[in-house]
Z-matrix of the N, CA and C atoms (Angstrom, degrees):
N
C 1 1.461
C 2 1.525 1 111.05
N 3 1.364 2 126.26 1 -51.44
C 4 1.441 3 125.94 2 -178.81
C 5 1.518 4 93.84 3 -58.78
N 6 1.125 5 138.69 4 -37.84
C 7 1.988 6 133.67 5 -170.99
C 8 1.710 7 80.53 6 -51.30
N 9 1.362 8 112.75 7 -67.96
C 10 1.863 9 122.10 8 -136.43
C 11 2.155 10 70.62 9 -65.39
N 12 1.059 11 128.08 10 -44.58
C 13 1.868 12 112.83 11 -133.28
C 14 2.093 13 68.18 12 -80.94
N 15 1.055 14 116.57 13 -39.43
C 16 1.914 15 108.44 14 -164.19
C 17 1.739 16 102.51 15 -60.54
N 18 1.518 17 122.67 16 -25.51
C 19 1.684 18 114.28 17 -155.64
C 20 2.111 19 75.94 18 -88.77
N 21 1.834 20 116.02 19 -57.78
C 22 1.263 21 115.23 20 -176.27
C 23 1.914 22 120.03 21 -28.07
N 24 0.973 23 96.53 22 -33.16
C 25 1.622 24 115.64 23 -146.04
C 26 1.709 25 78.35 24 -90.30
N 27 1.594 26 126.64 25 -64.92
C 28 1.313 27 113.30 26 -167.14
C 29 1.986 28 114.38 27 -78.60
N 30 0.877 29 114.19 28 3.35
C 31 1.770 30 111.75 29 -170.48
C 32 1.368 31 84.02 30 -129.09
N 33 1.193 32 146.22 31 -11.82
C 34 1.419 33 119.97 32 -151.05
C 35 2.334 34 90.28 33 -79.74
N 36 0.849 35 117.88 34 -24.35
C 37 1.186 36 115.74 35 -168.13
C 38 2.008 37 99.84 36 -80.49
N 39 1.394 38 136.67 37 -19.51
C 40 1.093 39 139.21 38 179.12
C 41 1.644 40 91.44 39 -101.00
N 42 1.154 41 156.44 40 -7.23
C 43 1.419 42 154.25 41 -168.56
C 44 1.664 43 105.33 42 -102.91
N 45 1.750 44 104.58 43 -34.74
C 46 1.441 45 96.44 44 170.49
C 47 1.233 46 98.71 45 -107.06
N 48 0.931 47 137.13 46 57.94
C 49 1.809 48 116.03 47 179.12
C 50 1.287 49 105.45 48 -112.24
N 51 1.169 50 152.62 49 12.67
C 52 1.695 51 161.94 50 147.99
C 53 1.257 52 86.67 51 -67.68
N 54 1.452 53 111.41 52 -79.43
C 55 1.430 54 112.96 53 -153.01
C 56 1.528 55 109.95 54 -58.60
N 57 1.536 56 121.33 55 -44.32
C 58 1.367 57 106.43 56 171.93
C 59 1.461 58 136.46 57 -53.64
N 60 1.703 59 103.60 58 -27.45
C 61 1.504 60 103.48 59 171.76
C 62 1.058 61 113.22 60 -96.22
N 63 1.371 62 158.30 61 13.26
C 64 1.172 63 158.64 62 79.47
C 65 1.288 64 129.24 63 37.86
N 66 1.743 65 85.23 64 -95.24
C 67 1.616 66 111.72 65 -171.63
C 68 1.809 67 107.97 66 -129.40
N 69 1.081 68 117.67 67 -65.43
C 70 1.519 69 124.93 68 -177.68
C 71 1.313 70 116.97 69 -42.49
N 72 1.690 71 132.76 70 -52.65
C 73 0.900 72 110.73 71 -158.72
C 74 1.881 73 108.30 72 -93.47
N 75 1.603 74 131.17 73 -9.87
C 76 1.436 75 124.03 74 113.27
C 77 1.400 76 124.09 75 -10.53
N 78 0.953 77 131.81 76 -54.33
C 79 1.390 78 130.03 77 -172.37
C 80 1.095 79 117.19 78 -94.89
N 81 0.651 80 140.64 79 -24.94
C 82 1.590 81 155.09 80 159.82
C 83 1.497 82 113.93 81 -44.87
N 84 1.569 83 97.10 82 -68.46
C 85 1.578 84 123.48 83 165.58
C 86 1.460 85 104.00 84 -21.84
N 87 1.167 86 86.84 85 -72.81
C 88 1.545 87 111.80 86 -156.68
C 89 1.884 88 118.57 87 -61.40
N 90 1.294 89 88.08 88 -26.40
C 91 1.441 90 109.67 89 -175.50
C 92 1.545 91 108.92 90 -85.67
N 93 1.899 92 104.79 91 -57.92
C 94 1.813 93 101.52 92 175.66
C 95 1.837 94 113.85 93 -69.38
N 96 1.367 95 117.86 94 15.99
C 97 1.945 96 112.16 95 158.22
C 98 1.243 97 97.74 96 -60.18
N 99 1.367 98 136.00 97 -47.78
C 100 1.186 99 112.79 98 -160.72
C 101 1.041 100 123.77 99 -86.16
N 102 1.354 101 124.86 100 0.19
C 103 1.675 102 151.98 101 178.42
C 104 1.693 103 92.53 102 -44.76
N 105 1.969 104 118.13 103 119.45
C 106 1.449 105 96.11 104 144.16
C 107 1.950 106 101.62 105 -170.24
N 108 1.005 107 106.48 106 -177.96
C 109 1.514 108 126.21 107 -161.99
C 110 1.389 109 116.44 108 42.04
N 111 1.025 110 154.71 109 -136.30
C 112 1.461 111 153.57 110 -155.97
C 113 1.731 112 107.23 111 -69.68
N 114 1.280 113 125.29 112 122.97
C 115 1.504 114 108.37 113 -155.66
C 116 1.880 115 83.66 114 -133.78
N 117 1.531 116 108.68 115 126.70
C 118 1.369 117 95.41 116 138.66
C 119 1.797 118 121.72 117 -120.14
N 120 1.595 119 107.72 118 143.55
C 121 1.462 120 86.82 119 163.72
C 122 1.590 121 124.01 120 -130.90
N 123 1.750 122 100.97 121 144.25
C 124 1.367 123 96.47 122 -164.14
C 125 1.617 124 117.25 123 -87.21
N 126 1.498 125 103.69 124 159.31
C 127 1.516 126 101.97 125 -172.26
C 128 1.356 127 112.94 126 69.33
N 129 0.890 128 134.97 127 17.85
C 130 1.889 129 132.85 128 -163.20
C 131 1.258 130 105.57 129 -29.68
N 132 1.938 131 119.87 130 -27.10
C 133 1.832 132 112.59 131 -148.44
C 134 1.437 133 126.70 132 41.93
N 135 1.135 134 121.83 133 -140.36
C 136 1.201 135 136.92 134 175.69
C 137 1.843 136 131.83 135 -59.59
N 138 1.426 137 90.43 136 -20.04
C 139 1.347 138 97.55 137 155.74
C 140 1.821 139 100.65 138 117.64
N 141 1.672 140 115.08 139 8.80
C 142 1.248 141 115.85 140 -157.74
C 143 1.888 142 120.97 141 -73.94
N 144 1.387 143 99.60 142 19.86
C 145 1.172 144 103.19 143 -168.63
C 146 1.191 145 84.94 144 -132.18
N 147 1.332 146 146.55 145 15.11
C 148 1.293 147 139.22 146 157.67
C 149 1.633 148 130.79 147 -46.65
N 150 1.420 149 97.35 148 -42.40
C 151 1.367 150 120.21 149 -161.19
C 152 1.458 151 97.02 150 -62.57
N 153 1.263 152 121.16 151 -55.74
C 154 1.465 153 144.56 152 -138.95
C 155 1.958 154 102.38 153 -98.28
N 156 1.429 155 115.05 154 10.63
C 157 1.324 156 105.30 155 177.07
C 158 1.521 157 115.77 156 -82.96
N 159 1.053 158 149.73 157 120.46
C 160 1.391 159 156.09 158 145.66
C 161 1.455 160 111.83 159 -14.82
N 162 1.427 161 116.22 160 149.57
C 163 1.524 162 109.11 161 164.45
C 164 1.579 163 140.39 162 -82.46
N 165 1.345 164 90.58 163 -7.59
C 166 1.595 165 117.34 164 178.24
C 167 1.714 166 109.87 165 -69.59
N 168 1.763 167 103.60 166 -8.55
C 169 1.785 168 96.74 167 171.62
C 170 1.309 169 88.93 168 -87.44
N 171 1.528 170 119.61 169 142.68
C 172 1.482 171 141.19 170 147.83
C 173 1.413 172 131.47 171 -97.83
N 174 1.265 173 111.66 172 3.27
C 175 1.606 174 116.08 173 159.38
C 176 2.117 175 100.13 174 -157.38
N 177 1.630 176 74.21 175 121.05
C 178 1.619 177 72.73 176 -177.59
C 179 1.668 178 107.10 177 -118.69
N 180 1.496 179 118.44 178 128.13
C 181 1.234 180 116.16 179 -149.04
C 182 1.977 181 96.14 180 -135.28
N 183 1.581 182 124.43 181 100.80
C 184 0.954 183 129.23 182 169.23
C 185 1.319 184 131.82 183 -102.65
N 186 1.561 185 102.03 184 131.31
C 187 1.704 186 115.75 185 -169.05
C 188 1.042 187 104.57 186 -99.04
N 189 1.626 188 136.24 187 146.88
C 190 1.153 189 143.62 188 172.72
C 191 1.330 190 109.87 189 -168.97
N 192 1.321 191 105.22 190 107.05
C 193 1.959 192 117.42 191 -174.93
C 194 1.507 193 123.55 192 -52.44
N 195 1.827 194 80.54 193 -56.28
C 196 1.836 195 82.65 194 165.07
C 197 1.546 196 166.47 195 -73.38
N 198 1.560 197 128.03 196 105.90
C 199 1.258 198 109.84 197 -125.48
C 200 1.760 199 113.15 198 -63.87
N 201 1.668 200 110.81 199 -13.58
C 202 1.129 201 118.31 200 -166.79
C 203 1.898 202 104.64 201 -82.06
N 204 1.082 203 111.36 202 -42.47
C 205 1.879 204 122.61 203 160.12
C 206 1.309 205 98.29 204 -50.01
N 207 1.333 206 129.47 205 -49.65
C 208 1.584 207 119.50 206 -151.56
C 209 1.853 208 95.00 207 -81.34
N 210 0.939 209 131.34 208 -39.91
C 211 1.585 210 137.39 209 164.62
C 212 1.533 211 110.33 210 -38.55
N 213 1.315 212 98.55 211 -53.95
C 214 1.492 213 99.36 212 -176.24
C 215 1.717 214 128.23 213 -53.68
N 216 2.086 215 80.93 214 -50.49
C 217 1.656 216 89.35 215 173.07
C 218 1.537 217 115.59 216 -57.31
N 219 1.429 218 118.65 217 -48.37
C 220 1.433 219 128.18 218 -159.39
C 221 1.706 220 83.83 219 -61.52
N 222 1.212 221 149.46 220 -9.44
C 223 1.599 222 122.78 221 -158.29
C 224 1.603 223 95.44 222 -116.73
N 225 1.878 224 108.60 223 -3.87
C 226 1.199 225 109.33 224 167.66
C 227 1.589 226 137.87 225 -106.99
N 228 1.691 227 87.73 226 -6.71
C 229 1.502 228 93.17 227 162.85
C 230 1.297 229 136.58 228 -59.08
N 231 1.675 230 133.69 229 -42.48
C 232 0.821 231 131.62 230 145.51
C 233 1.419 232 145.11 231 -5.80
N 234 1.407 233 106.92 232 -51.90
C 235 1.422 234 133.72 233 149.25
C 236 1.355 235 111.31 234 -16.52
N 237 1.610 236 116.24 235 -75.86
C 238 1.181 237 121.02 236 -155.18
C 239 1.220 238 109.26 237 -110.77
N 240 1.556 239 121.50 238 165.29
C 241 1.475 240 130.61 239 -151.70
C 242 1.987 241 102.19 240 -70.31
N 243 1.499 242 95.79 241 -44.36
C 244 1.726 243 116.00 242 -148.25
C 245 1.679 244 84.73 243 -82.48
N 246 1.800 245 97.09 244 112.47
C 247 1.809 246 112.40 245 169.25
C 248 1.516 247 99.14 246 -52.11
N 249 1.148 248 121.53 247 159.11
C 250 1.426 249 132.61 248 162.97
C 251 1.552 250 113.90 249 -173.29
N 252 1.438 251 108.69 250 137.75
C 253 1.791 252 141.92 251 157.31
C 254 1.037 253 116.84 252 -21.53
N 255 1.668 254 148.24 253 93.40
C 256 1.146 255 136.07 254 155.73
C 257 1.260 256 119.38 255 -67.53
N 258 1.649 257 123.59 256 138.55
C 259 1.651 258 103.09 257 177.13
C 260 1.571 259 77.28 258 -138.91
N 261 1.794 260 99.45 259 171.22
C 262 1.681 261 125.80 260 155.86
C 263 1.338 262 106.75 261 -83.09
N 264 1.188 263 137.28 262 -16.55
C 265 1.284 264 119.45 263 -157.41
C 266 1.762 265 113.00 264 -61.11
N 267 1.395 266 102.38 265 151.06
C 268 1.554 267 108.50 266 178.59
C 269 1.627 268 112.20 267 -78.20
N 270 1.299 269 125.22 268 168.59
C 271 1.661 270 104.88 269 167.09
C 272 1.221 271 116.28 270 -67.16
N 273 1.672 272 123.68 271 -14.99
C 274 1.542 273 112.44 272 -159.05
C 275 1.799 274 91.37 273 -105.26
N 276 1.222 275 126.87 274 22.24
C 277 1.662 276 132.52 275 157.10
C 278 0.862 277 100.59 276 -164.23
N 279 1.400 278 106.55 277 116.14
C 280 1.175 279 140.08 278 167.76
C 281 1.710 280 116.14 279 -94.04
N 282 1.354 281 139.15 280 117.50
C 283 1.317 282 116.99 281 -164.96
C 284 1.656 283 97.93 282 -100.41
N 285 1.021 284 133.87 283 70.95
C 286 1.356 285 147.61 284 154.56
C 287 1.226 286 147.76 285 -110.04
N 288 1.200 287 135.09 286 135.34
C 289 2.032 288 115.41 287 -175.95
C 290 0.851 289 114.51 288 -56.61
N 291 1.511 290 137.46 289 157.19
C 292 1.486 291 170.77 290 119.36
C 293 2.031 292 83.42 291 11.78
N 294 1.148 293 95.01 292 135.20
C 295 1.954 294 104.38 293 165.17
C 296 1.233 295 108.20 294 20.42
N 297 1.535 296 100.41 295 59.59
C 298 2.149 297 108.52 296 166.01
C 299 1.351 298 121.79 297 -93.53
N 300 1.612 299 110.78 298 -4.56
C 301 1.492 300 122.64 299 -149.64
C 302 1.116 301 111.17 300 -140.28
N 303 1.752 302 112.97 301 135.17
C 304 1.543 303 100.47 302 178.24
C 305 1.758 304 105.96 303 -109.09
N 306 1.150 305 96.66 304 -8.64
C 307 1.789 306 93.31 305 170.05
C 308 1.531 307 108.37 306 -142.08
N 309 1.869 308 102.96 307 135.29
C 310 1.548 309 106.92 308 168.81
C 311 1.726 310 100.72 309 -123.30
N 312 1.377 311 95.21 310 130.53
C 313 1.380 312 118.16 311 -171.21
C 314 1.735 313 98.73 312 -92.37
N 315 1.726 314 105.74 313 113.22
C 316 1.606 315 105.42 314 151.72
C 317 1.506 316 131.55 315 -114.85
N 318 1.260 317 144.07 316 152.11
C 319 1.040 318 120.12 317 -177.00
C 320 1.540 319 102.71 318 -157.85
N 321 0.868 320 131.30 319 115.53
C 322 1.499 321 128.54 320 -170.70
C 323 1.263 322 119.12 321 53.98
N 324 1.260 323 118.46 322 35.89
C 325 1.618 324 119.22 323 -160.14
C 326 1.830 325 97.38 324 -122.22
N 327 1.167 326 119.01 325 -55.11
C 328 1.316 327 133.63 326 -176.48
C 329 1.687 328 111.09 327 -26.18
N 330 1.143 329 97.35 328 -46.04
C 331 1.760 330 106.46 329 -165.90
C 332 1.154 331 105.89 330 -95.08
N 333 1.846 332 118.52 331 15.63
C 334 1.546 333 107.56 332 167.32
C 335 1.554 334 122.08 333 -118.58
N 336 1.698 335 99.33 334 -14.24
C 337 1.287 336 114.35 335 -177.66
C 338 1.364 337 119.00 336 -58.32
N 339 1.347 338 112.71 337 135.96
C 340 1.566 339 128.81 338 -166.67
C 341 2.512 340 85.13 339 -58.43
N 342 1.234 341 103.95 340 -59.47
C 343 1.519 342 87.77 341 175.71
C 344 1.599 343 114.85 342 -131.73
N 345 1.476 344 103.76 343 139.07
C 346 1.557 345 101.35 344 -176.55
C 347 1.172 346 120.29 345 -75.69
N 348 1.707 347 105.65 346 -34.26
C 349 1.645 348 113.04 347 172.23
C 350 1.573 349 112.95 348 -41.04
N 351 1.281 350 104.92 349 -62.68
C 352 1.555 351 127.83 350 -168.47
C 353 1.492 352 109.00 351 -51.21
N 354 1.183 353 119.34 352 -34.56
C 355 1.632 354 134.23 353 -144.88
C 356 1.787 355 92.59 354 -91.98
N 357 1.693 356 84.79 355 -51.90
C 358 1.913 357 86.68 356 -175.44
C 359 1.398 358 106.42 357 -88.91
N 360 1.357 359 127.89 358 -10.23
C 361 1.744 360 116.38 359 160.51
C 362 1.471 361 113.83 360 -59.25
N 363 1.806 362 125.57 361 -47.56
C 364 1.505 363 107.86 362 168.85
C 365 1.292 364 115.26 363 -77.75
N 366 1.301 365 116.38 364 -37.38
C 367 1.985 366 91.01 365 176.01
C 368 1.970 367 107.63 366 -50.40
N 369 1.093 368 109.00 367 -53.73
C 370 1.402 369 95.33 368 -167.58
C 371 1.941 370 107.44 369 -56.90
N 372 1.141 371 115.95 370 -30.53
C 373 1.447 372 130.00 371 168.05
C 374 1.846 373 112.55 372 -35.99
N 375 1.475 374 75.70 373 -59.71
C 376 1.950 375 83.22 374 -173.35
C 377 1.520 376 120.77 375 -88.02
N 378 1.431 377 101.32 376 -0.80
C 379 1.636 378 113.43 377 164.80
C 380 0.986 379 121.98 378 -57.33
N 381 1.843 380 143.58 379 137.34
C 382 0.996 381 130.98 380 166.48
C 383 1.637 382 100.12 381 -89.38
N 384 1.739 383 100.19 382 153.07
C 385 1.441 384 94.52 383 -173.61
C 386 1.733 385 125.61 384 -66.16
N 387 1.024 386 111.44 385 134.90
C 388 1.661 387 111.24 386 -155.47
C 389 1.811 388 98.03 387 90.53
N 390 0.698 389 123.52 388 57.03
C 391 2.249 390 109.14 389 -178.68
C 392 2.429 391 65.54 390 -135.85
N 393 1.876 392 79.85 391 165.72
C 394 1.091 393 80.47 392 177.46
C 395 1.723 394 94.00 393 -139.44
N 396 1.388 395 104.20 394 -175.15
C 397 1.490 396 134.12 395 -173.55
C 398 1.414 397 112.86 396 -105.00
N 399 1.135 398 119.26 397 107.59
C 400 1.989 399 101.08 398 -175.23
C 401 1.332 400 80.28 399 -124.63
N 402 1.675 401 117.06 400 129.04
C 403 1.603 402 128.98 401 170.09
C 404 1.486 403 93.95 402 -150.14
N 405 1.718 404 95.24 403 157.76
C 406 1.235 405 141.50 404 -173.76
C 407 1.590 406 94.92 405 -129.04
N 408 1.232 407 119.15 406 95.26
C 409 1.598 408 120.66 407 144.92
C 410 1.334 409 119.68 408 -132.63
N 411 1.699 410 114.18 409 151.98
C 412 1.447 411 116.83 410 160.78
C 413 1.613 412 120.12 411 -68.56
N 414 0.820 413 107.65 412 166.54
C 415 1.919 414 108.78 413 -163.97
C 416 1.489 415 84.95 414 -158.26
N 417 1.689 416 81.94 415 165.83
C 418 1.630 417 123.85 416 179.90
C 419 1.453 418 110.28 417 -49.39
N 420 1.421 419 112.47 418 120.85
C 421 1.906 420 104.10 419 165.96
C 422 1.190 421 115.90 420 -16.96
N 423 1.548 422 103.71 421 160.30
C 424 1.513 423 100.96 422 142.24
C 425 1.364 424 118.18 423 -128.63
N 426 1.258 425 129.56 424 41.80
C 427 1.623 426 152.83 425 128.83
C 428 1.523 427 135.14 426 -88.90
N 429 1.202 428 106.88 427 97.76
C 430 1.558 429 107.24 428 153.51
C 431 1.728 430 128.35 429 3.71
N 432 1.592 431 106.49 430 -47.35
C 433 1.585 432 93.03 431 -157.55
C 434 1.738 433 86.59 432 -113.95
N 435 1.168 434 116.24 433 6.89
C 436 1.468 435 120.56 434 -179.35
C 437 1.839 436 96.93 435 -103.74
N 438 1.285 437 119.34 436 -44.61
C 439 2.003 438 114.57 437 161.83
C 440 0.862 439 112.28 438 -47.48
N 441 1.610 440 132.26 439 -29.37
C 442 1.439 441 129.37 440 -156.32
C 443 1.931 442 81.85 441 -71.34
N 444 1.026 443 92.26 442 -55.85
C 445 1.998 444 94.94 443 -140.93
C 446 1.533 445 82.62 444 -88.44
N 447 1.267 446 150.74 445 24.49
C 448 1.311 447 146.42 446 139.16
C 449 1.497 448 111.82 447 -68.95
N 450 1.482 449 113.24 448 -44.08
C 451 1.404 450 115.74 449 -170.02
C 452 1.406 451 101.69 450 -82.55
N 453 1.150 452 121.81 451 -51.46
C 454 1.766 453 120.70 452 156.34
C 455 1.429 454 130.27 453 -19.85
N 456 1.212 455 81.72 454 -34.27
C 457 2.197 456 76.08 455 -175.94
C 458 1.675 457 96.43 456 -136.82
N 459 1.702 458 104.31 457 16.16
C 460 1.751 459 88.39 458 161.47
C 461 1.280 460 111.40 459 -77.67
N 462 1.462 461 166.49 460 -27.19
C 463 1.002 462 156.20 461 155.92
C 464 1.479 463 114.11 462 -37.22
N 465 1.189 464 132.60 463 -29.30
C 466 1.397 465 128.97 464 -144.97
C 467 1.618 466 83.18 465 -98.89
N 468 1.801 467 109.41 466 -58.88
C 469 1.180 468 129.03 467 164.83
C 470 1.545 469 125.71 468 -7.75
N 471 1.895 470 106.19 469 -83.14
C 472 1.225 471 109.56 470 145.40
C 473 1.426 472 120.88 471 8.89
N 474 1.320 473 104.87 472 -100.99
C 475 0.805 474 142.01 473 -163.99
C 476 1.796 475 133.80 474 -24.54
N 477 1.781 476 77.50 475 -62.56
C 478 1.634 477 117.83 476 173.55
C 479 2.056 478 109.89 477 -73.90
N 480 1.120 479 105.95 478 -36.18
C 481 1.684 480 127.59 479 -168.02
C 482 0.969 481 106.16 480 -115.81
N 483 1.838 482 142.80 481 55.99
C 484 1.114 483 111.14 482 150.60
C 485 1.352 484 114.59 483 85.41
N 486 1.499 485 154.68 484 23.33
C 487 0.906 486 117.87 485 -171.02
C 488 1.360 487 125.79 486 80.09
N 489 1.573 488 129.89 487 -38.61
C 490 1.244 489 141.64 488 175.47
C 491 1.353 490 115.86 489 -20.37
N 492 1.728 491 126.65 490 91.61
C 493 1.376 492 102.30 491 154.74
C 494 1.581 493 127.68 492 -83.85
N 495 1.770 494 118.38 493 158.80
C 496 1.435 495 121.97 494 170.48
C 497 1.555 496 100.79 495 -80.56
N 498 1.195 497 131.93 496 -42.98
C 499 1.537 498 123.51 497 -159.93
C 500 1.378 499 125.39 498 -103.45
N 501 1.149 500 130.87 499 42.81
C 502 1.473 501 152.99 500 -151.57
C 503 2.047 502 84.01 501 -114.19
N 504 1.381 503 103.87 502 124.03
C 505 0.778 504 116.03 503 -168.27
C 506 1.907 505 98.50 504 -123.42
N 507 1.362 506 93.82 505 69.93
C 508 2.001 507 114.12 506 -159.92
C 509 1.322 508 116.27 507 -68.52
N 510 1.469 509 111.29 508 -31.49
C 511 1.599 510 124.93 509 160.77
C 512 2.164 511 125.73 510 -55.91
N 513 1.396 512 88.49 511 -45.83
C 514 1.525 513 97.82 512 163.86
C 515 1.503 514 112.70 513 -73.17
N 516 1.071 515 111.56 514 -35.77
C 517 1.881 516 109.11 515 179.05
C 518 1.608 517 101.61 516 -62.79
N 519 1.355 518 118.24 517 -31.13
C 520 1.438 519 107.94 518 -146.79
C 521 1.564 520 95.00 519 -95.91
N 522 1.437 521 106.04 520 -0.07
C 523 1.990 522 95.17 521 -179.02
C 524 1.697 523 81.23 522 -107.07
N 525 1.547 524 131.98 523 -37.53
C 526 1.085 525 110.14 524 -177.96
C 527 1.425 526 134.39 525 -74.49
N 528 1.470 527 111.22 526 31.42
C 529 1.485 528 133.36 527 179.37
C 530 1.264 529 106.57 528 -112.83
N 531 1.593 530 111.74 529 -25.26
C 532 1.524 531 115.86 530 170.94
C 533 1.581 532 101.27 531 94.86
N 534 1.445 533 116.49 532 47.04
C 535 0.901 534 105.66 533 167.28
C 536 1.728 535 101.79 534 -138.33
N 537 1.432 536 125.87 535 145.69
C 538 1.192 537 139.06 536 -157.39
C 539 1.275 538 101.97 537 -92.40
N 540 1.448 539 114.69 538 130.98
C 541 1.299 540 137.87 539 162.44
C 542 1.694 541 125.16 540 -68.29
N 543 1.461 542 114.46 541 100.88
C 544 1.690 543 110.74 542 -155.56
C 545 1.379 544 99.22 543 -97.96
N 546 1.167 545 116.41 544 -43.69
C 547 1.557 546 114.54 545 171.94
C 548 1.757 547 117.16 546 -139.76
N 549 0.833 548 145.79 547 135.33
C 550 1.634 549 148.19 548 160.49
C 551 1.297 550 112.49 549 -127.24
N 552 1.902 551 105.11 550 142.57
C 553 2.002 552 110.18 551 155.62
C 554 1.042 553 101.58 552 -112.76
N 555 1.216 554 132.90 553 174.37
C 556 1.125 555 144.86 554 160.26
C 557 1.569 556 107.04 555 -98.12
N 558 1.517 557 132.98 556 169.64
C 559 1.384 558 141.18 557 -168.05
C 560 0.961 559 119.61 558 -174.62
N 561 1.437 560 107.00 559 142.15
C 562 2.196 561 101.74 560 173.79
C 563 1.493 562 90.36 561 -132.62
N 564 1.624 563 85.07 562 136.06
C 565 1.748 564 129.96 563 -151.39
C 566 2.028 565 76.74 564 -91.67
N 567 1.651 566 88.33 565 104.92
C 568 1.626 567 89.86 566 175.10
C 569 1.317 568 124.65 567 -80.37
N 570 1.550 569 106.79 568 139.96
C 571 1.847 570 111.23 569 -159.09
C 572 1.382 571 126.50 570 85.75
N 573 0.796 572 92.14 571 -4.17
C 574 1.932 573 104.21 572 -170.83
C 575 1.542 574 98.56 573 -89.44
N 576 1.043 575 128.72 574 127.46
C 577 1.829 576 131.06 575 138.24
C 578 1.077 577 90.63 576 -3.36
N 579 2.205 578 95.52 577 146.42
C 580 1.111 579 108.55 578 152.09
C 581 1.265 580 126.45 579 -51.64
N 582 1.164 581 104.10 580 -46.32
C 583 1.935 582 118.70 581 -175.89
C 584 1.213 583 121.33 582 -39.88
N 585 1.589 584 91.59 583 -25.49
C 586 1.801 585 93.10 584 -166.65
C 587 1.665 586 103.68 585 -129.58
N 588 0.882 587 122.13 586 20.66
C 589 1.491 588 128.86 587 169.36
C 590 1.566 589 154.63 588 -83.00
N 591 1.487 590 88.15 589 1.51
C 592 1.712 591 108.05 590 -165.23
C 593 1.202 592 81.75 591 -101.37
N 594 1.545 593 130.58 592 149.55
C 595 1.816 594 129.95 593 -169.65
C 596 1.891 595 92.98 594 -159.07
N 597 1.699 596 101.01 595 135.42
C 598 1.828 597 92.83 596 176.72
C 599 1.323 598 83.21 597 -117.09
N 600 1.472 599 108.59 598 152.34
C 601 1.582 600 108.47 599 157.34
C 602 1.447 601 101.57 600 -138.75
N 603 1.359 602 101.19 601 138.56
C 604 1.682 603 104.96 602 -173.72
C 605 1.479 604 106.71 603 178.23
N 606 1.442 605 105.34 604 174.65
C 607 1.546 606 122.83 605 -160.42
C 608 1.775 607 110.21 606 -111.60
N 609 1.424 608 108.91 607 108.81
C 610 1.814 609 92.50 608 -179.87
C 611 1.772 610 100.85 609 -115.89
N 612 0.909 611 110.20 610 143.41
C 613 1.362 612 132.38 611 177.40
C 614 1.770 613 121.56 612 -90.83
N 615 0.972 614 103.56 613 124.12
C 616 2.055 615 106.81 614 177.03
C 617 1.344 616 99.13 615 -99.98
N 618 1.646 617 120.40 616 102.43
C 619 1.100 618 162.93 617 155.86
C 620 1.688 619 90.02 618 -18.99
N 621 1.835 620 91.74 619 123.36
C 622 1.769 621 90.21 620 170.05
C 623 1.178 622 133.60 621 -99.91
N 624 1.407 623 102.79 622 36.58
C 625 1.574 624 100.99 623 156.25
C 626 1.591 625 92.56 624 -165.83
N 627 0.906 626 111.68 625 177.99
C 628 1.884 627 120.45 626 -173.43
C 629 1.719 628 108.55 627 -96.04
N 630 1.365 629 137.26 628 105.24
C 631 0.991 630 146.91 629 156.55
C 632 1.966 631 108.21 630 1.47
């Protein structure tokens, strides 16, 4: 496994690079404006959302489990102006207080985590109330004969990607965490498989006070 996570970790940035100049790194853009005050983001990878942070974050704090990703990022920080936190932490532990954060950054991360429940119980954990959620993930069709052959070759998928699931249905997790959906688009991730092409990007909010 460390061979497959060491070859992932060095090509994975030339394997998406169509697709990021494309479509992703637009979206991204567009998505981290709203990025600001105490920021963590999970999964960072390679560091591809670096570029695109605003100056209005004042603590920028990146997680990345894997030690061969986490190498990568650390050789790309430098790069850019805005200091920032390397951590190991996974999404589903987070080592932070209760409402420390006013923004958690996701972005292609959702559909790899060993659990989604778990992942969005500490982000919503380390939210301050009113802090929000800004993610970029691919999600579940929204056709019948296009789920079929998602669930078909999610095993293989898996497998090949990281962990990658097709049928993660990340939008329903994220209101069933209790946190409010303020804006979303929907998108198709150009060039990509059907399987893997339906993309939400949007902003959810942890409600400041409990119903």
């Amino acid at each position: 496994m460390s061979f497959y996570n060491r070859l992932m970790a060095k090509y994975y940035d030339a394997a998406i690079g169509a697709t990021e100049r494309r479509c992703f790194s637009p979206w991204r853009s567009q998505l981290l404006q709203q990025a600001e005050g105490d920021l963590l983001e999970v999964g960072a990878g390679t560091g591809l959302n670096l570029p695109h942070y605003p100056q209005q974050v004042e603590r920028l704090i990146l997680s990345e489990p894997d030690p061969y990703m986490r190498r990568r990022l650390q050789q790309k920080l430098p790069i850019h102006k805005q200091p920032a936190q390397i951590t190991a932490w996974p999404a589903e532990k987070i080592n932070l207080a209760d409402g420390s954060l006013d923004t958690v950054v996701s972005t292609l991360v959702l559909c790899s985590v060993d659990s989604v429940q778990q992942s969005l119980q500490e982000l919503f954990r380390v939210l301050k109330p009113g802090g929000q959620l800004l993610f970029l993930e691919h999600v579940i069709a929204n056709d019948a004969s296009t789920v079929r052959w998602q669930k078909f070759w999610e095993p293989l998928w898996k497998c090949a990607c990281g962990n990658c699931h097709l049928t993660r249905d990340t939008v329903y997790k994220i209101e069933e965490m209790g946190m409010i959906i303020k804006d979303m688009t929907e998108e198709t991730i150009t060039g990509a498989p059907s399987i893997v092409r339906r993309a939400v990007i949007g902003r959810a909010q942890k409600p400041h006070s409990k119903a």
